[in-house]
N, C-alpha and C positions, 0 to 999 in steps of 0.2 A: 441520776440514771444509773442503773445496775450495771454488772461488766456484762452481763450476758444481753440487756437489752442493747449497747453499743453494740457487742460483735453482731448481731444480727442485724442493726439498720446497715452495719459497714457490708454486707452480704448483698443489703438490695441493690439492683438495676437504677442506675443512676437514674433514668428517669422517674422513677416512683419515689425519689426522695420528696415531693412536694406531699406526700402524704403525711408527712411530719411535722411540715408547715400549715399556717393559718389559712382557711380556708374556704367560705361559705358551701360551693360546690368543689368536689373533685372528681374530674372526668378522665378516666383513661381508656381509649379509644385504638385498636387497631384490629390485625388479622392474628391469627393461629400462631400459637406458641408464644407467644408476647411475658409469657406469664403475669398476665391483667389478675387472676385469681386468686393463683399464689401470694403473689403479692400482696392484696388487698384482704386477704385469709392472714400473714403473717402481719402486718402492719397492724390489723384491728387487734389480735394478741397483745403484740408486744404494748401497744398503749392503755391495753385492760389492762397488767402488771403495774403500770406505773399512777394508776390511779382506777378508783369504782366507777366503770362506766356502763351506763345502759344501751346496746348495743340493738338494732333495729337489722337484720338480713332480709332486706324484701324481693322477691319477683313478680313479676304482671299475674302468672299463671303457678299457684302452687296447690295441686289438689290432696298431696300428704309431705310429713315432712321427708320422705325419700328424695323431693324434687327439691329438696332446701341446701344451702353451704352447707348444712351441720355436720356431715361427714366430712367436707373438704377442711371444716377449723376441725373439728376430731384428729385427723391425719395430722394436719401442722404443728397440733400441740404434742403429739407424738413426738414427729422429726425434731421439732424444737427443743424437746427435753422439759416441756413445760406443763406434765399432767402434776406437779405439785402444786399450780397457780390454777388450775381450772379442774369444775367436774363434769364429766359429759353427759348428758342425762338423755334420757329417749326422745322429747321434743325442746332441751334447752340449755345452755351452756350457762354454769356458775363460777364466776371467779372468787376464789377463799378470800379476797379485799372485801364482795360486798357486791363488785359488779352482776351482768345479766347481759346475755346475749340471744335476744330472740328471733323466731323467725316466722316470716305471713306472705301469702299472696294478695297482689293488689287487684285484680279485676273484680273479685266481689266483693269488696270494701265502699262504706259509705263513711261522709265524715263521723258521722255517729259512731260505728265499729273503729275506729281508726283514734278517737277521743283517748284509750289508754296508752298508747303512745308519743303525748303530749311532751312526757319528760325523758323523749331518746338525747341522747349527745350527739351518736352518728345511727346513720342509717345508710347503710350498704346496698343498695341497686344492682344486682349482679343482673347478667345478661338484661341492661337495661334496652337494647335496638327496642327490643316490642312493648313498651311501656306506653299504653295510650295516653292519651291527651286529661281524659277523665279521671285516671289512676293519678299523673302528675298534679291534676290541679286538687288531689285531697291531698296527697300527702304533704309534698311542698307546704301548706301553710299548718299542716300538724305537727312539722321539724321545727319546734320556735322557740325551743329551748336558748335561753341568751348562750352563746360559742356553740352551738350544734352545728354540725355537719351532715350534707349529702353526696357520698360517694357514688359515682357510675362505671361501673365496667362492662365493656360493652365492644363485640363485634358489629361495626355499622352494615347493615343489610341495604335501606333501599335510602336513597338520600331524602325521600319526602318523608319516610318517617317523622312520627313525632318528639322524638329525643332527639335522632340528629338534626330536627330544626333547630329545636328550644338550647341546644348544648353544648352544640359544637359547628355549625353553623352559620348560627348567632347568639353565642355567648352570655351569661348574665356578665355583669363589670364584677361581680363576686366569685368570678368560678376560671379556677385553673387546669386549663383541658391540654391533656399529651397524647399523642398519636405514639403508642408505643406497638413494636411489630417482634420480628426473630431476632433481627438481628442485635437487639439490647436485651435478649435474654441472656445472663449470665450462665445459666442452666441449660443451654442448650445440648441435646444430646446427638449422638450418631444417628440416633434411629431418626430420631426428626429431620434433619438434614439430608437423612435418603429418602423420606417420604414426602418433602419437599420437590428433590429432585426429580421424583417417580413424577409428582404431578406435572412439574417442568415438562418430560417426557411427553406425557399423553398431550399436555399442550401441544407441543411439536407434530405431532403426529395428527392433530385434528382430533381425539375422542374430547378432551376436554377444552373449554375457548380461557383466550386471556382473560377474558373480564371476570371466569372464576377463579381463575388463578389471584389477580389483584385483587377482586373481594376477601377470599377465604384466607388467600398468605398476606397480603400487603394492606388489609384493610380499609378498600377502596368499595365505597358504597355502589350500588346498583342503580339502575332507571324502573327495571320489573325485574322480577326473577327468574331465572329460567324456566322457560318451560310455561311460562304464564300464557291462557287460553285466549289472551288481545294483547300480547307485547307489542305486536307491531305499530296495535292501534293507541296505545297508551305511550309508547313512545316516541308519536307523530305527536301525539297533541299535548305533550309538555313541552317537545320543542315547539312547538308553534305558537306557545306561549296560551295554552290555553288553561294551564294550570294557572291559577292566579286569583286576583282577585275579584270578586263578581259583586258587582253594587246589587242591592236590592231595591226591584226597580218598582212600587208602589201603584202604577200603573195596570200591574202586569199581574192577572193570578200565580198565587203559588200552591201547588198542588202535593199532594201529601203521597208518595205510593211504600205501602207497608211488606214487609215480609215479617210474619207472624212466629212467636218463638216463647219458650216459659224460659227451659235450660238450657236450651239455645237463645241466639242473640233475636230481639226484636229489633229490626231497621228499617228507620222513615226515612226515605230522601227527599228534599222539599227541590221543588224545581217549577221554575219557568220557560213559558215557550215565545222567543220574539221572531214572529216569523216562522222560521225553517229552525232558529238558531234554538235549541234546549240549553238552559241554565241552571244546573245543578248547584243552588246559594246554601243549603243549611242540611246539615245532617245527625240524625241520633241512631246512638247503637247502644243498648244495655241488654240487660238480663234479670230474671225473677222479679216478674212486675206485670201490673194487670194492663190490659190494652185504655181502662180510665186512668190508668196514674201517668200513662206518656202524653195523655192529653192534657192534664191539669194535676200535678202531682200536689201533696201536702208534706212531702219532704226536702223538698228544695233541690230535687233532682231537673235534671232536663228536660222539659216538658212543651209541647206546643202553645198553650194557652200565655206563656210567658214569652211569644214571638208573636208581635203584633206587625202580622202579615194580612195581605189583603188576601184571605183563604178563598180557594176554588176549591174541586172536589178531594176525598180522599178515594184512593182505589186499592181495592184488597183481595190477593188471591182468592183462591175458590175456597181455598179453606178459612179463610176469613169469616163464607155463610153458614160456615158448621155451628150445631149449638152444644154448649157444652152440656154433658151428662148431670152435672150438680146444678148448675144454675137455668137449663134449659134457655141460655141467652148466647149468637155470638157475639164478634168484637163487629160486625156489624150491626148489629142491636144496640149496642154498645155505643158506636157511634153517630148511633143518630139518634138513641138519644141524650147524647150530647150537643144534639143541635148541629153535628158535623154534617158538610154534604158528602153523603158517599155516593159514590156509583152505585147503580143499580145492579149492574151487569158484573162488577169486577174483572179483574186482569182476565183477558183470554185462557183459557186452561190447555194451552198450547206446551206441546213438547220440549224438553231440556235444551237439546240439540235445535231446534228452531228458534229461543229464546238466544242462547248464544249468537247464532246467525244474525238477528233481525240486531241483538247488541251489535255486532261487527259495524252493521252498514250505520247503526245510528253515531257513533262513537266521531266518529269526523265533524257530526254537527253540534259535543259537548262543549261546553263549558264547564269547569269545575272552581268553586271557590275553593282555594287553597286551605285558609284557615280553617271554616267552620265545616269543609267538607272535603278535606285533606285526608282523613281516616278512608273515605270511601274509595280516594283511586288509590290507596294501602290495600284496600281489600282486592281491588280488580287487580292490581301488581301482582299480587300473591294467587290468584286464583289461577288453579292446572289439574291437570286430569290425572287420575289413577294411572300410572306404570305398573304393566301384572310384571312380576318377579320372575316368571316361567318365560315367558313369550318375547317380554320386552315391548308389544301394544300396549297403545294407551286406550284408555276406557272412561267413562264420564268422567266429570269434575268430582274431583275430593270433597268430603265433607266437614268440614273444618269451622275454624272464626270466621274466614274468610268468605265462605257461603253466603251467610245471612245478607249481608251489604251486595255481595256479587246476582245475588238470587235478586235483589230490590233490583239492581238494574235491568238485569234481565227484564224486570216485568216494566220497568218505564218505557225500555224499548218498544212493547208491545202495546203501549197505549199512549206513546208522545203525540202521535198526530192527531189523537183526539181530547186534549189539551186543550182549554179556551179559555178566553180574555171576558166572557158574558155571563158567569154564576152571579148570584146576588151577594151582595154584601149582606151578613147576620150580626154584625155587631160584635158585644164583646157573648159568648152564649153559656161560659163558665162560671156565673154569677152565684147561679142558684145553686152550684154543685161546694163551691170554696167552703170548706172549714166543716164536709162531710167524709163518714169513714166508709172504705169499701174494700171487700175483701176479693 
């Protein structure tokens, strides 16, 4: 080891020494100012120095690389004094040993695009909170390099997230997770410690509440976010323990309701009615995909015809009956003929403002499976309405990730009670479609 590589590990925050030990995961978890970044920016350096390695910088969301680390290791290799070990390039960092440090977003990744990645050593998860469930299950088995590693650094937002279940939670028995915050920043400065305070202040005062204060400074996950359009209702029915698990009950239809999307998200929520009680058991949410490949995909994506449910109807917004301009077909066409039963009628074309409402009163009667439908009350946490900058009124819901799934309930709401236990059974009806191309 170099003298310049020791003085710089003896500089880290005691707790990020585990970054230099053996590892499968490594998880560093808290609030603001932690220096989780820093750290995890000088740490990947200094061990590219000490040997060629191929370096993976992922996030959930990267639409150029402006939104990537590569300015934050650019800066470190500055401060470091270590532009003769690396060169910076427009989309990728080379080290004079041999190494390579790249960077990608994961939400439009399939294991296919994700295959040249095979032979990373680490891969770096930065702002890992919003890493779905889909993103983790490609890449985790594309890190399989023999000694590779997955680092996470990550502010925890809502505790049902999907990283902070799988991470820190409950743990792999391979993964070394540290809650690091201010107060084990070495680096801590004046200016931080009054904007600290400041926040303190408006606490006290009432503009800001404790619970942001412990998330943003002290790293303490949320229930919903603020300002979320059903917090109240979402945090009735976690504690009531209706987050959880939901057997699928084979007796019972499961009905399919869509909110349609190319570059936006497409979200099916499958759900049953016992009674009064709605069971919300399985959920998909992806993007750039025809409304046949969510039914029966040929790339091993998530797909309905691979969930052997006793299917009732599917129901589809109004724009569901639209036909497209090139194919003059829509995804109701689409769907029957695929043998699906759709409704005739589709979701009421009922107002924003009334959807939300009619969600409110149904939300007392959900159920939610945690696992396979976990992402969905992710999306209703997060869902809140525009704040104007001028006025300080709030105004419809945002349009965001979080719509597409929020918008699917919405329309469940509007069509639970007509929900039933008597469609016919069709068998398996994807037979004739398997091992065909469709654009």
């Amino acid at each position: 080891m170099s003298a310049q590589v020791q003085i710089e590990r003896e500089a880290f925050p005691a707790k990020l020494a585990f970054l230099f030990q053996s590892y499968r995961y490594k998880v560093a978890e808290g609030g603001r100012a932690g220096t989780k970044s820093w750290g995890f920016a000088r740490a990947l350096l200094l061990k590219g120095i000490e040997k060629p390695l191929r370096i993976l910088c992922a996030r959930e969301i990267q639409n150029s690389i402006k939104e990537s680390v590569l300015q934050l290791l650019a800066d470190q290799i500055e401060r470091m004094g270590l532009e003769g070990s690396y060169e910076v390039l427009a989309n990728e960092i080379r080290a004079t040993n041999g190494g390579k440090i790249s960077f990608t977003g994961l939400s439009t990744k399939t294991t296919a695009s994700l295959k040249s990645y095979e032979g990373i050593d680490i891969c770096w998860v930065e702002e890992a909170a919003n890493v779905s469930r889909k993103s983790w299950d490609i890449l985790i088995p594309t890190i399989r390099k023999s000694g590779s590693e997955i680092w996470l650094s990550l502010n925890p937002e809502l505790d049902t997230d999907e990283t902070y279940r799988r991470f820190i939670a409950s743990p792999p028995e391979s993964a070394k997770v540290v809650h690091i915050g201010w107060q084990d920043n070495p680096w801590f400065e004046k200016v931080l410690e009054e904007e600290r305070q400041e926040f303190l202040r408006q606490v006290s005062k009432g503009i800001r509440s404790q619970d942001d204060y412990d998330n943003i400074w002290e790293g303490l996950p949320k229930t919903v976010i603020d300002g979320a359009i059903w917090a109240k209702e979402l945090v009735k029915l976690k504690r009531d323990g209706r987050l959880c698990r939901v057997p699928y009950d084979p007796l019972l239809k499961v009905h399919c309701i869509f909110d349609l999307g190319w570059n936006d998200a497409t979200a099916i929520i499958m759900a049953q009615r016992a009674g009064s009680e709605i069971r919300i058991i399985d959920y998909i949410e992806d993007t750039h995909r025809t409304i046949v490949d969510y039914v029966v995909s040929e790339e091993g994506r998530e797909d309905l015809s691979s969930r052997k449910y006793n299917w009732g109807k599917d129901w589809l917004p109004h724009d569901g009956f639209s036909r497209s301009v090139l194919s003059n077909q829509s995804a109701y066409d689409y769907l029957k003929a695929l043998s699906r039963d759709v409704d005739d009628s589709g979701v009421p074309n009922m107002s924003i403002e009334q959807g939300i409402e009619a969600s409110r009163l149904l939300l007392p009667r959900v159920v939610i499976d945690e696992e396979k439908a976990g992402l969905l009350f992710n999306r209703l946490s997060r869902y809140k309405r525009i704040i104007h900058s001028r006025t300080g009124e709030a105004g419809g819901p945002e349009h965001d990730e979080n719509s597409h799934g929020s918008d699917g309930f919405r329309y469940l709401a509007l069509i639970a009670d007509q929900m039933n236990n008597e469609a016919a059974d069709i068998g398996d009806p994807y037979a004739g479609w398997r091992g065909q191309q469709y654009g």
